[in-house]
Backbone as CSV, one residue per row, in Angstrom:
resi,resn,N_x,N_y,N_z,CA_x,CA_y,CA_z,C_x,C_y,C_z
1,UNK,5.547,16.926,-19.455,5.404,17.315,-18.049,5.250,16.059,-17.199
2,UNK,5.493,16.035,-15.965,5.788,14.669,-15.395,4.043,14.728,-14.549
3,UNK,3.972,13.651,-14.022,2.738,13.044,-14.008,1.902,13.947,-13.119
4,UNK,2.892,14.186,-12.121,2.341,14.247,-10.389,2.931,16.013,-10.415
5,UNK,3.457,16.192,-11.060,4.260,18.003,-11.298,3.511,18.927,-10.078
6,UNK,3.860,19.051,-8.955,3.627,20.447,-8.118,2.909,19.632,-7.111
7,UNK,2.616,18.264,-6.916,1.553,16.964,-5.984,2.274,17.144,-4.222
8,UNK,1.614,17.129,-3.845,2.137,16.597,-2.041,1.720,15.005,-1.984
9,UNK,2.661,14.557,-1.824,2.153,12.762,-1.521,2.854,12.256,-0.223
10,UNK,2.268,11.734,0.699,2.367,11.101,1.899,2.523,9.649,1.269
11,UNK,3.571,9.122,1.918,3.669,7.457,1.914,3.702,6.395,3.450
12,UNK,3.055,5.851,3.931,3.220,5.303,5.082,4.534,3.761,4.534
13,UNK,5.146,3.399,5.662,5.639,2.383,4.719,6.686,2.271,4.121
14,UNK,7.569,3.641,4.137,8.415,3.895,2.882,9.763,4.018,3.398
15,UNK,10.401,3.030,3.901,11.350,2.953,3.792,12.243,1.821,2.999
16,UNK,11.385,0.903,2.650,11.911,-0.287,1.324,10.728,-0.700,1.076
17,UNK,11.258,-1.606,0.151,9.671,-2.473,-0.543,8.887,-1.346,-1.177
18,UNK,7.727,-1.990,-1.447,6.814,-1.421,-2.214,6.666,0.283,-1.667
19,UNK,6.571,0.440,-0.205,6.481,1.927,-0.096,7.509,2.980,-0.845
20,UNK,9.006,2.422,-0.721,10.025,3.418,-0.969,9.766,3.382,-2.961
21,UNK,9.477,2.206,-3.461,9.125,2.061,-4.909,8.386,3.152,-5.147
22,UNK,7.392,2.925,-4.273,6.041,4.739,-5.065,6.394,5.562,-4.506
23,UNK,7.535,5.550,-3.512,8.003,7.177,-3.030,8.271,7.511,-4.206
24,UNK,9.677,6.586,-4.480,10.498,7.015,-5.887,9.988,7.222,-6.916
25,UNK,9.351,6.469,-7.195,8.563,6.657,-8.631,7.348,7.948,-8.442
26,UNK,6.597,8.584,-7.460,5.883,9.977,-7.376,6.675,11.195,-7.222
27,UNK,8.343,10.931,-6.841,8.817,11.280,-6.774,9.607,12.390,-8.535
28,UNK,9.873,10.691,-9.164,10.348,10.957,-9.957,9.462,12.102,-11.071
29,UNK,8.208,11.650,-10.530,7.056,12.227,-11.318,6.575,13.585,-11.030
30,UNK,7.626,14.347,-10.592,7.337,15.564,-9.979,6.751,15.987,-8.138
31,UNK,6.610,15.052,-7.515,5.508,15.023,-6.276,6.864,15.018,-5.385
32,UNK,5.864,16.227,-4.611,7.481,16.447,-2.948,6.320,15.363,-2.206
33,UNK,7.499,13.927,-2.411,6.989,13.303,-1.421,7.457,12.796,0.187
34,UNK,6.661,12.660,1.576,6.787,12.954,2.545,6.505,11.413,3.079
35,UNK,7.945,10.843,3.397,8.263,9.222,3.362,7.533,9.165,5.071
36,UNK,7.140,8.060,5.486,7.115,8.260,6.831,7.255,6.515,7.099
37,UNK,8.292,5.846,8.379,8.334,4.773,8.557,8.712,4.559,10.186
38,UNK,8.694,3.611,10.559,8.974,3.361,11.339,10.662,3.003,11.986
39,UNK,11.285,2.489,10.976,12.225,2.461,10.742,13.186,3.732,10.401
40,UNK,13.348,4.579,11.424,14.090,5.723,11.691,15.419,6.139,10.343
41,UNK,16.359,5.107,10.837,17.983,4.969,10.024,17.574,4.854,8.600
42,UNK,17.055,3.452,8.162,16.689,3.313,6.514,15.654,4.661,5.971
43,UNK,14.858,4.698,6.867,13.579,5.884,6.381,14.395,6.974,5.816
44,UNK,15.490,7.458,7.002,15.905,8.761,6.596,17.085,8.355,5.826
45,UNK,17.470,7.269,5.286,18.601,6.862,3.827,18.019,7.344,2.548
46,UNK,16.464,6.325,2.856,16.049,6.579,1.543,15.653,7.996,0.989
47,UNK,15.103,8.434,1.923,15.282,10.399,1.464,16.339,11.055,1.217
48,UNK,17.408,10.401,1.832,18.647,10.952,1.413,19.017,10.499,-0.060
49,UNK,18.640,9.346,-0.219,19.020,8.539,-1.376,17.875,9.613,-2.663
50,UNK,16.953,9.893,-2.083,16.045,10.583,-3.713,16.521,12.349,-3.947
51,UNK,16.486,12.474,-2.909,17.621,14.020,-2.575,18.693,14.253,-3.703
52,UNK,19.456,13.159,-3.334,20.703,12.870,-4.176,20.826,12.744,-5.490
53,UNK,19.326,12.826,-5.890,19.013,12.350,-7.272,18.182,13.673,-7.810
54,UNK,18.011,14.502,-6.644,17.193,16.042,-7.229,16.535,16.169,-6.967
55,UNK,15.652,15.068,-6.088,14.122,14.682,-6.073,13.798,15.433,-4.433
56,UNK,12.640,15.730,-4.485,11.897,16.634,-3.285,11.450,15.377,-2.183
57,UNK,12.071,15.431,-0.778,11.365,14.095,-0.440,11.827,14.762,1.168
58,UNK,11.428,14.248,1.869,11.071,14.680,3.387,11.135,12.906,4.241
59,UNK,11.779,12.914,5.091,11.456,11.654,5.949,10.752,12.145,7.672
60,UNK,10.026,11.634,7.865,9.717,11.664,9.247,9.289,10.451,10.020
61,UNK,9.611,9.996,11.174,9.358,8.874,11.794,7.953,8.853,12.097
62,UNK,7.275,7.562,11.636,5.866,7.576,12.005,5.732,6.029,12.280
63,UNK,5.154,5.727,13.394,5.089,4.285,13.849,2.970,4.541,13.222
64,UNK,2.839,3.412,12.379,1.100,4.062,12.519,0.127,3.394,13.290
65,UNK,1.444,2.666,14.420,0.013,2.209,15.312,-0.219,2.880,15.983
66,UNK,0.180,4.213,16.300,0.648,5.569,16.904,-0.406,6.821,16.062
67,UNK,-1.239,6.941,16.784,-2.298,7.954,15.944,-1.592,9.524,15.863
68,UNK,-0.730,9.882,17.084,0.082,10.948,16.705,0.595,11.157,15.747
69,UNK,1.338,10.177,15.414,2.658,10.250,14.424,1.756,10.078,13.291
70,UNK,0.438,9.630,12.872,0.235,9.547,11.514,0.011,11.378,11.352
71,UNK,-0.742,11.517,12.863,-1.198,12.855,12.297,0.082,13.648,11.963
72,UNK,0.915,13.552,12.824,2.200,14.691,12.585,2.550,14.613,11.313
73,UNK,2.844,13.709,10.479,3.098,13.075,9.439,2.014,14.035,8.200
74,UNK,1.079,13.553,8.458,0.607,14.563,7.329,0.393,15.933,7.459
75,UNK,0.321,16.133,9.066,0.326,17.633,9.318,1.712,18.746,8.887
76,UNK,2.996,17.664,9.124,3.987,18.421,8.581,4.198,18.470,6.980
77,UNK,3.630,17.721,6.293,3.384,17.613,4.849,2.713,19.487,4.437
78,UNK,1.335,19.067,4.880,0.866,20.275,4.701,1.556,21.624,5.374
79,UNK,2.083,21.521,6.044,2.816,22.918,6.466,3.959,22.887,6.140
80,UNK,4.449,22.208,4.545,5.789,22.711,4.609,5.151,23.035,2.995
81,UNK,4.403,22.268,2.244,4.097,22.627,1.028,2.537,23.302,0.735
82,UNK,1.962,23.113,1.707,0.434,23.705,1.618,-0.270,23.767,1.021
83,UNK,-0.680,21.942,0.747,-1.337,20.960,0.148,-1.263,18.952,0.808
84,UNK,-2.371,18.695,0.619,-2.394,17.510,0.604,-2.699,16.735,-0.630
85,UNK,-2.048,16.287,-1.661,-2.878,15.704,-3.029,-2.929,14.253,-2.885
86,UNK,-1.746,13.535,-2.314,-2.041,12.236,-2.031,-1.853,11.562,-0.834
87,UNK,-2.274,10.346,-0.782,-2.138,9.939,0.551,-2.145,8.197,0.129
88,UNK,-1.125,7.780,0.351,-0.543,6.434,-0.105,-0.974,5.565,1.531
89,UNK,-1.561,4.530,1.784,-2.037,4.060,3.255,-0.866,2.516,2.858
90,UNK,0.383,2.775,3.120,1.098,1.370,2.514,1.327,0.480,3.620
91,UNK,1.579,0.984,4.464,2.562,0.223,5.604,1.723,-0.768,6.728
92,UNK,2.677,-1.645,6.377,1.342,-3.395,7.085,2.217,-4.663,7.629
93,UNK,2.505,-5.068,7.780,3.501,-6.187,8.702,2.562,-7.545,8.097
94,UNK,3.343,-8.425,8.499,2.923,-10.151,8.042,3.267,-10.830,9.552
95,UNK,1.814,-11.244,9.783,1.406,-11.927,10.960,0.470,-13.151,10.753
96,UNK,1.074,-14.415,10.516,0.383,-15.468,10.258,1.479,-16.744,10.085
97,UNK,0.481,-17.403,8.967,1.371,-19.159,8.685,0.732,-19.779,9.757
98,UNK,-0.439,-19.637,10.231,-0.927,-20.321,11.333,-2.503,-20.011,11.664
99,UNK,-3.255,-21.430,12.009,-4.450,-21.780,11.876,-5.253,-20.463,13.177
100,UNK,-5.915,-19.557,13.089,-6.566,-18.626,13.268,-6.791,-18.988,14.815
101,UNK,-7.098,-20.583,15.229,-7.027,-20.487,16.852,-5.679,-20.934,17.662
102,UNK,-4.510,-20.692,16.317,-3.359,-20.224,17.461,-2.934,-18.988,17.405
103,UNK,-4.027,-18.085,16.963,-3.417,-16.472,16.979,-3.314,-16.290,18.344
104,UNK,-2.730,-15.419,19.054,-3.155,-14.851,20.232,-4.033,-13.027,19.508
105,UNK,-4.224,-12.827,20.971,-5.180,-11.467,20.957,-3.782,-10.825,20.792
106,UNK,-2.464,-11.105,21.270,-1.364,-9.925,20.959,-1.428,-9.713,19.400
107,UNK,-1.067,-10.793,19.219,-0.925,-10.821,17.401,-2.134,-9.977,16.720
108,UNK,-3.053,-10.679,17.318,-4.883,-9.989,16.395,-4.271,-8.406,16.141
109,UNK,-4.257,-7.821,17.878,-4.333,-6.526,17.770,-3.632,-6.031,17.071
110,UNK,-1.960,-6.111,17.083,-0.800,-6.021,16.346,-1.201,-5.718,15.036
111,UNK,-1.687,-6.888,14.467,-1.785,-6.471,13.015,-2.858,-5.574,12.262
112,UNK,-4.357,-5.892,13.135,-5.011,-4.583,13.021,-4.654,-3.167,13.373
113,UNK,-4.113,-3.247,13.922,-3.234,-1.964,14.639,-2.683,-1.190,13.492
114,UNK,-1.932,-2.349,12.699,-1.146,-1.547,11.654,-1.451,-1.816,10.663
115,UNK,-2.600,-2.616,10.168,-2.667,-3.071,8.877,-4.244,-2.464,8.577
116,UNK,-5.155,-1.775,9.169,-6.569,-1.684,9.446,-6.579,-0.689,10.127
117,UNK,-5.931,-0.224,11.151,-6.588,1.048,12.006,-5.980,2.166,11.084
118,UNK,-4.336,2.019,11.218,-3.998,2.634,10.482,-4.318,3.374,9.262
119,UNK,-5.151,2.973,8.552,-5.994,3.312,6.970,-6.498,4.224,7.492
120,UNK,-7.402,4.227,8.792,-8.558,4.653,9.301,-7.977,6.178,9.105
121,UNK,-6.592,6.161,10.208,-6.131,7.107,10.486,-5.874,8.257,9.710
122,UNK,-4.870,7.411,8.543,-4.717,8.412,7.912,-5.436,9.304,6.703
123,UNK,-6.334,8.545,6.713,-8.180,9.287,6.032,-8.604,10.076,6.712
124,UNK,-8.495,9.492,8.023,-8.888,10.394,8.854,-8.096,12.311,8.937
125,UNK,-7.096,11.732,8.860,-6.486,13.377,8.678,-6.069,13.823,7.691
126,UNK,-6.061,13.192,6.393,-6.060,13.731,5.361,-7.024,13.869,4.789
127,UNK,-8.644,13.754,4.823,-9.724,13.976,4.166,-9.985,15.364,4.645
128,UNK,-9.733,15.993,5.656,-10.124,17.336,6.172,-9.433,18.420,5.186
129,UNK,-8.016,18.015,4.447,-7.143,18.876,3.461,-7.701,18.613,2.137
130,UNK,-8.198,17.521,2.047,-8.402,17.134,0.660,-9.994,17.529,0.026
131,UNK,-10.654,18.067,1.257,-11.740,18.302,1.088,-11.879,20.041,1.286
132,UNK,-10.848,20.424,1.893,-10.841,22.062,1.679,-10.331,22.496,0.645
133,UNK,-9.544,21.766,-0.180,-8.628,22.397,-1.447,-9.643,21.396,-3.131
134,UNK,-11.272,20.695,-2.004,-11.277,20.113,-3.296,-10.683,19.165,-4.416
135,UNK,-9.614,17.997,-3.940,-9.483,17.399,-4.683,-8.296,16.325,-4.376
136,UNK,-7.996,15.351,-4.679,-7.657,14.697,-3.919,-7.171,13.181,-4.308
137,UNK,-6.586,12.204,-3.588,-6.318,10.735,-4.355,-5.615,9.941,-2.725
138,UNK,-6.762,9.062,-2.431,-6.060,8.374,-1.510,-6.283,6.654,-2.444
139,UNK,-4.971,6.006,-1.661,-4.378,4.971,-2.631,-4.125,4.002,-1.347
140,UNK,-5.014,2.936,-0.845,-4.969,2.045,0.271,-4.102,0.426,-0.357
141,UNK,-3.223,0.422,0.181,-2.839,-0.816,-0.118,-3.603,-2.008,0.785
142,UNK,-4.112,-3.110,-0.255,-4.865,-3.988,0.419,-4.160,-5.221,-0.169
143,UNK,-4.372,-6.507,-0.370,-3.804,-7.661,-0.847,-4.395,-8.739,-1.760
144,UNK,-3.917,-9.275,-2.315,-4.401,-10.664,-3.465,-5.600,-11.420,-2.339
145,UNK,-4.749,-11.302,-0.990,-5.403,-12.003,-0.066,-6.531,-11.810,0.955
146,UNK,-7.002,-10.457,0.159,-8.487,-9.957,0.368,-8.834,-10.621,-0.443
147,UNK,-8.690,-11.677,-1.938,-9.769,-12.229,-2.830,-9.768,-13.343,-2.443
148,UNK,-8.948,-13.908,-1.972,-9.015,-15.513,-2.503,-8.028,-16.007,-0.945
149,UNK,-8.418,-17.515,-0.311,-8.238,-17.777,0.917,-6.670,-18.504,0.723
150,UNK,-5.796,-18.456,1.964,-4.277,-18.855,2.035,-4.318,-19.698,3.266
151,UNK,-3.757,-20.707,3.713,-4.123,-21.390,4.376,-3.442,-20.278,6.031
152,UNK,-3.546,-20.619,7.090,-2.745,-19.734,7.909,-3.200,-17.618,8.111
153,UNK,-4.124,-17.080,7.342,-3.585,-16.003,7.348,-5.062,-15.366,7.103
154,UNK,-5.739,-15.793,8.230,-7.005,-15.577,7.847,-7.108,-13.799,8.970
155,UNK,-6.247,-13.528,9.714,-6.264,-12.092,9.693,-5.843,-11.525,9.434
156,UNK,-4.824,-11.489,8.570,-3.867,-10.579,7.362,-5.020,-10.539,6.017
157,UNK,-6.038,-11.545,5.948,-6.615,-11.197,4.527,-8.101,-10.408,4.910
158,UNK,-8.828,-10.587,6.706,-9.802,-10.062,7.263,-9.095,-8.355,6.968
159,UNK,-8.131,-8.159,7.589,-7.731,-6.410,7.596,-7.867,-6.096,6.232
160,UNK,-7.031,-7.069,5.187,-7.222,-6.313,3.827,-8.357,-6.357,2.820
161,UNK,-9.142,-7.348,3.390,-10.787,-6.981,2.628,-11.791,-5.974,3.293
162,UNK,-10.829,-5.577,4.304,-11.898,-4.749,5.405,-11.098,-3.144,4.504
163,UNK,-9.746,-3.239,4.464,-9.384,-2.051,3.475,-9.847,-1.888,2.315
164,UNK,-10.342,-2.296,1.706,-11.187,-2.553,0.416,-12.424,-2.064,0.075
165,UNK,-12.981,-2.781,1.325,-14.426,-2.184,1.867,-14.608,-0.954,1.871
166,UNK,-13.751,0.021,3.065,-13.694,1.157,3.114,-13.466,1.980,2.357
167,UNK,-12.571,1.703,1.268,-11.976,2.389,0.125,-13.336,2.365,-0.571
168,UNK,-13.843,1.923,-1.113,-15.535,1.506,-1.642,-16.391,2.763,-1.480
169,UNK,-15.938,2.506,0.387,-17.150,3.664,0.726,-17.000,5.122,0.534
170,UNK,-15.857,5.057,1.030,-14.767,6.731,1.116,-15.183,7.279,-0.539
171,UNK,-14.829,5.984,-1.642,-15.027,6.808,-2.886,-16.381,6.945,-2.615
172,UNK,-17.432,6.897,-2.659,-18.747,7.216,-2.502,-18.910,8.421,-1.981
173,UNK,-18.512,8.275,-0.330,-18.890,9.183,0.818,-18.393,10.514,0.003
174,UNK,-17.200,10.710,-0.494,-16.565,11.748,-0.775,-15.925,11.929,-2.361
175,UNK,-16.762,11.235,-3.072,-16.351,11.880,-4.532,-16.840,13.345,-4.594
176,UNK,-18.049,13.452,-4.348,-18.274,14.636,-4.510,-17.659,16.037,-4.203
177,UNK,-16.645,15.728,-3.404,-15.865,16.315,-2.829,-14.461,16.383,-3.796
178,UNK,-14.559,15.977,-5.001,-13.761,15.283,-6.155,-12.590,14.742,-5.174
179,UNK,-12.454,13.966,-4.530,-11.579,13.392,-3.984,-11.744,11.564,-4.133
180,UNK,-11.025,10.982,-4.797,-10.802,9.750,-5.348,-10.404,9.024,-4.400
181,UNK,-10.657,8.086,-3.952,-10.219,6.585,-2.860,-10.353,5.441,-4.046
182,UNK,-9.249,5.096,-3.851,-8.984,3.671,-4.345,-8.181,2.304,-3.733
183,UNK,-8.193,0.871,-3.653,-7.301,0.510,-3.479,-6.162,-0.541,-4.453
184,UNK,-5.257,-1.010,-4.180,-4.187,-1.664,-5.011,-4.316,-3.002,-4.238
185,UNK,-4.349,-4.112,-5.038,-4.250,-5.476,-4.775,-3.169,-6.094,-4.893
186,UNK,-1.543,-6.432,-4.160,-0.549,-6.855,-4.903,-0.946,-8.137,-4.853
187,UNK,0.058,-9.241,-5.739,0.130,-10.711,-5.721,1.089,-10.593,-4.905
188,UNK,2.167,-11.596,-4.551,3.500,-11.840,-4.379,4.543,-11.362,-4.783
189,UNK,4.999,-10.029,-3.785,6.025,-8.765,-4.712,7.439,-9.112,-3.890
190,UNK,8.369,-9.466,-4.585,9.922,-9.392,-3.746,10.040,-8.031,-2.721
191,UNK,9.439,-8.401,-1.500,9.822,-7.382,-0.100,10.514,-7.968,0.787
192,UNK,11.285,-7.125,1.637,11.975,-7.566,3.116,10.274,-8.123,3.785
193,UNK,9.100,-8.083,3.860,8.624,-8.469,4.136,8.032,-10.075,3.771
194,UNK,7.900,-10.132,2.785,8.322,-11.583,2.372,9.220,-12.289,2.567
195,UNK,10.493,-12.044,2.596,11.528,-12.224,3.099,11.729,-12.851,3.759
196,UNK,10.999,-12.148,5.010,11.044,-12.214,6.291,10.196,-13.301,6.443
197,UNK,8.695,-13.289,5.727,8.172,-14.683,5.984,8.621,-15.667,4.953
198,UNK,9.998,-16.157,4.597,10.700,-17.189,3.635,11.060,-17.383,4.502
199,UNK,12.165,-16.948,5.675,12.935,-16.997,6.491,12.064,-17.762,7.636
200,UNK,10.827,-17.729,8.082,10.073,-17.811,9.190,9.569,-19.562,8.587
201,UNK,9.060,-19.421,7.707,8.241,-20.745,7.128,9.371,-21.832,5.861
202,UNK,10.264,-21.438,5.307,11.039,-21.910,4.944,11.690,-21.734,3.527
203,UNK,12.482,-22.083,2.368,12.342,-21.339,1.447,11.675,-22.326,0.161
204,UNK,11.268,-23.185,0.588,10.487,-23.973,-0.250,9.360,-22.948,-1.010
205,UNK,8.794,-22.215,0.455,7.595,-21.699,-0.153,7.536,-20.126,-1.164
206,UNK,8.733,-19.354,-1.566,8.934,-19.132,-2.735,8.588,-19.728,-4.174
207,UNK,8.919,-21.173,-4.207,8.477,-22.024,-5.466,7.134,-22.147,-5.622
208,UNK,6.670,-22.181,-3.910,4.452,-22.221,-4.040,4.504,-21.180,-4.705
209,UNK,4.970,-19.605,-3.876,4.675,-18.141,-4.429,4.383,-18.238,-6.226
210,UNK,5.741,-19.016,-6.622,5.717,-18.575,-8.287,4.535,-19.308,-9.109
211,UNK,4.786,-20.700,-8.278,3.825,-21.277,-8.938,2.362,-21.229,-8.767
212,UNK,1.947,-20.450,-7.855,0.588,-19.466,-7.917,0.429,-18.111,-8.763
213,UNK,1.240,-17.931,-9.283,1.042,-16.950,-10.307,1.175,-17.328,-12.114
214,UNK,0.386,-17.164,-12.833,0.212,-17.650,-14.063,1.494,-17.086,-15.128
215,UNK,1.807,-16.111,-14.481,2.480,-15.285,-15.180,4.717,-16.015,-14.759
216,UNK,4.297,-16.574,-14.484,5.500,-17.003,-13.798,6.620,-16.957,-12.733
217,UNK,6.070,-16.110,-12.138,6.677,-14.977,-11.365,6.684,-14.617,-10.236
218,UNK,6.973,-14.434,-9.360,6.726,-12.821,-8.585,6.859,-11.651,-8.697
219,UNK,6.231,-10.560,-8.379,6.384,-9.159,-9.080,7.663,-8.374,-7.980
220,UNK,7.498,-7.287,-8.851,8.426,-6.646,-8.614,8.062,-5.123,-8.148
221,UNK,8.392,-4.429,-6.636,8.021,-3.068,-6.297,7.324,-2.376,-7.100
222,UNK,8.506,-2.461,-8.034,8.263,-1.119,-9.691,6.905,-1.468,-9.672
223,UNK,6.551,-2.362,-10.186,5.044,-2.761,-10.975,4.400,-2.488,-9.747
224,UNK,4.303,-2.697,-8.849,3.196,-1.936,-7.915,3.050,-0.486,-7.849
225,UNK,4.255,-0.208,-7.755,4.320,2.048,-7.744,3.782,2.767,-9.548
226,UNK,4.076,1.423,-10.436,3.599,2.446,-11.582,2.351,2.487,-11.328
227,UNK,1.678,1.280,-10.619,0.044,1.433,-10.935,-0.046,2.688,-9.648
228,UNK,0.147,2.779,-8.510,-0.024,3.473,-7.674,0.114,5.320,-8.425
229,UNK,1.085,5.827,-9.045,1.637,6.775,-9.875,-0.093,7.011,-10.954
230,UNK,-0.231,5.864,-11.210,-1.375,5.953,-12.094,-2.547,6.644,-11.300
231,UNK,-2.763,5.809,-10.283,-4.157,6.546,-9.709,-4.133,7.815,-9.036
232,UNK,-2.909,8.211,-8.644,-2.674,9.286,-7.989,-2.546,10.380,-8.818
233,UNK,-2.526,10.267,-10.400,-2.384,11.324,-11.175,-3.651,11.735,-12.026
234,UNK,-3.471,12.589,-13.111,-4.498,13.281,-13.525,-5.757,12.052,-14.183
235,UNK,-4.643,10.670,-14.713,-4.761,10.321,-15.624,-5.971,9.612,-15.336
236,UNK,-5.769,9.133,-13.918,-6.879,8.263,-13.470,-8.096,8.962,-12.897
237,UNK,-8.578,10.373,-13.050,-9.250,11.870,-13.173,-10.715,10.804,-13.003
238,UNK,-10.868,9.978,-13.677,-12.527,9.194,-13.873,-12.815,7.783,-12.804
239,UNK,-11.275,7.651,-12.331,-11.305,6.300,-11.239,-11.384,6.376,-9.928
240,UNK,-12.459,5.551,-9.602,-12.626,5.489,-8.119,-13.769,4.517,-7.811
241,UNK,-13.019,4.270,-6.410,-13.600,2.929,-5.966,-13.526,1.495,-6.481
242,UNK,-12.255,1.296,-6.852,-11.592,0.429,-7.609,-10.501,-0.335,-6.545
243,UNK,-10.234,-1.334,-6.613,-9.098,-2.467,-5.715,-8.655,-3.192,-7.646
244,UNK,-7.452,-2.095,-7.617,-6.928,-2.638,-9.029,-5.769,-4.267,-8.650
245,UNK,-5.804,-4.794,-9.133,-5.071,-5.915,-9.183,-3.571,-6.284,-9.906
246,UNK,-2.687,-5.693,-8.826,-1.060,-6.174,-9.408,-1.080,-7.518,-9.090
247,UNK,-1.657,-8.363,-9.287,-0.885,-9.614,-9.198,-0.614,-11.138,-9.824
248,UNK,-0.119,-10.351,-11.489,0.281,-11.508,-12.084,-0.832,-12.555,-12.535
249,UNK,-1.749,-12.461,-12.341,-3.076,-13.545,-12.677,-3.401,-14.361,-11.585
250,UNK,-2.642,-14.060,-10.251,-2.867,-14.605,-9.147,-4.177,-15.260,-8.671
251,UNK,-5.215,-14.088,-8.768,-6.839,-14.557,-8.189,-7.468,-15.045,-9.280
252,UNK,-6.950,-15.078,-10.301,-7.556,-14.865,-11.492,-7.478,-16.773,-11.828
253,UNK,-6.684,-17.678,-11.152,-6.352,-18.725,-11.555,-7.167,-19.610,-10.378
254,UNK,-7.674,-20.771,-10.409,-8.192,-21.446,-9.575,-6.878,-22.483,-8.817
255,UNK,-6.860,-22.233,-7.370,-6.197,-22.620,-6.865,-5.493,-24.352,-7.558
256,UNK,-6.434,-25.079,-7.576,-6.358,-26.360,-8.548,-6.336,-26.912,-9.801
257,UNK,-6.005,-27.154,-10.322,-6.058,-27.110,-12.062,-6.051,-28.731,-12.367
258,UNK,-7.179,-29.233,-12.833,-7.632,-30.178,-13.172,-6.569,-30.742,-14.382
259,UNK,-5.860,-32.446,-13.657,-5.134,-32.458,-14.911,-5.928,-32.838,-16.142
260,UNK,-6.908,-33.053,-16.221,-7.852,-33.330,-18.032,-7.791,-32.006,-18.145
261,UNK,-7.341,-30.903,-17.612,-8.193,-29.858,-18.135,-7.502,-29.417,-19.386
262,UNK,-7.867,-28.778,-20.563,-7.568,-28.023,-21.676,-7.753,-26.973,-22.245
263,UNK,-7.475,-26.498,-22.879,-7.415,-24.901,-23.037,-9.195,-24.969,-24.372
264,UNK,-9.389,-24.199,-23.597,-10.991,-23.924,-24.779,-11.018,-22.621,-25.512
């Protein structure tokens, strides 16, 4: 039987990258999932694209700095399947590469807007379903760069330790309610959003990316949506309040590595 079999899952985020990865993959796993992006044209491809494949999937436009649209978003979820089981908080923009007093207040807000309020939001209207039907799995994407400091990007890593935080509490506030909050930590995952900051800062800094990860690498969507698939299903029934860590050994390595140093 597939993981998620008979699930409602909301994805913010999901029109490429890591969001459309755990569409597909909750998808594949049985779950009518309900894509929502900002990006109108691709949003409604990629539903067309899981459709095509058999798969139950819904697109609706949701900007989430837009408190309407998150709500519509999960409100039409629940009124087409009449349930809420998951609630994926993915969708976040990259605003930085630069020393914290040349942010402007446009930028600040911008990215809290969508990287931090947003979470708020959509807890906000999906804890009211998840707490009448008893049970539940919200899945906050937060970053490597809630653990450990990047030079430039000190409010892209403030929003995602502040998502972290909350996820913390939510599992607390509302286990009892058997409803699970967790969040996901990526390292450095091949996105149009990365991309986009290769393109902005240069492509040298791909080679930093790999060579901050122990594992050799940068990751890949997939590996973020299986872990996501994980917590959202039965399997992870005992987890909560967890910021699991996709990223390659990323935080796990000290920025510097002493050349005497040796393996003990």
């Amino acid at each position: 039987m597939a993981r998620l079999e008979g699930k409602t899952a909301v994805v913010t985020g999901a029109a490429d990258g890591i969001g459309f990865a755990i569409s597909e993959a909750m998808a594949r796993e049985g779950a009518h999932v309900f894509l929502g992006d900002i990006a109108a044209d691709k949003g409604s491809k990629a539903a067309d694209q899981l459709r095509a494949e058999g798969l139950n999937a819904d697109f609706l436009h949701c900007d989430v700095s837009i408190e309407a649209d998150i709500a519509g978003l999960i409100d039409a979820a629940v009124k087409k399947t009449g349930r809420l089981d998951v609630l994926v908080n993915n969708a976040a923009i990259a605003i930085g590469g630069m020393p914290v007093y040349e942010m402007s207040d446009e930028q600040w807000h911008r990215l809290i807007a969508v990287n931090l309020t947003s979470v708020f939001r959509g807890c906000k209207y999906a804890l009211p379903h998840m707490i009448a039907q008893k049970s539940g799995s919200i899945i906050n994407m937060a970053s490597a760069q809630g653990h450990i400091g990047l030079d430039g990007w000190t409010a892209y890593a403030g929003a995602k330790g502040a998502v972290m935080s909350m996820s913390r509490q939510m599992a607390v506030e509302f286990g009892p309610h058997n409803i699970r909050v967790n969040s996901i930590s990526p390292g450095t995952i091949n996105t149009p959003m990365n991309e986009q900051v290769i393109e902005q800062l240069g492509p040298g800094l791909m080679q930093s990316w790999i060579g901050m990860h122990p594992i050799g690498r940068i990751g890949k969507p997939s590996e973020v949506a299986e872990a996501a698939v994980y917590l959202a299903s039965d399997a992870a029934g005992f987890t909560t309040g967890i910021d699991l860590r996709v990223d390659g050994g990323l935080t796990a390595m000290p920025h510097f590595i002493p050349h005497n140093s040796k393996p003990v």
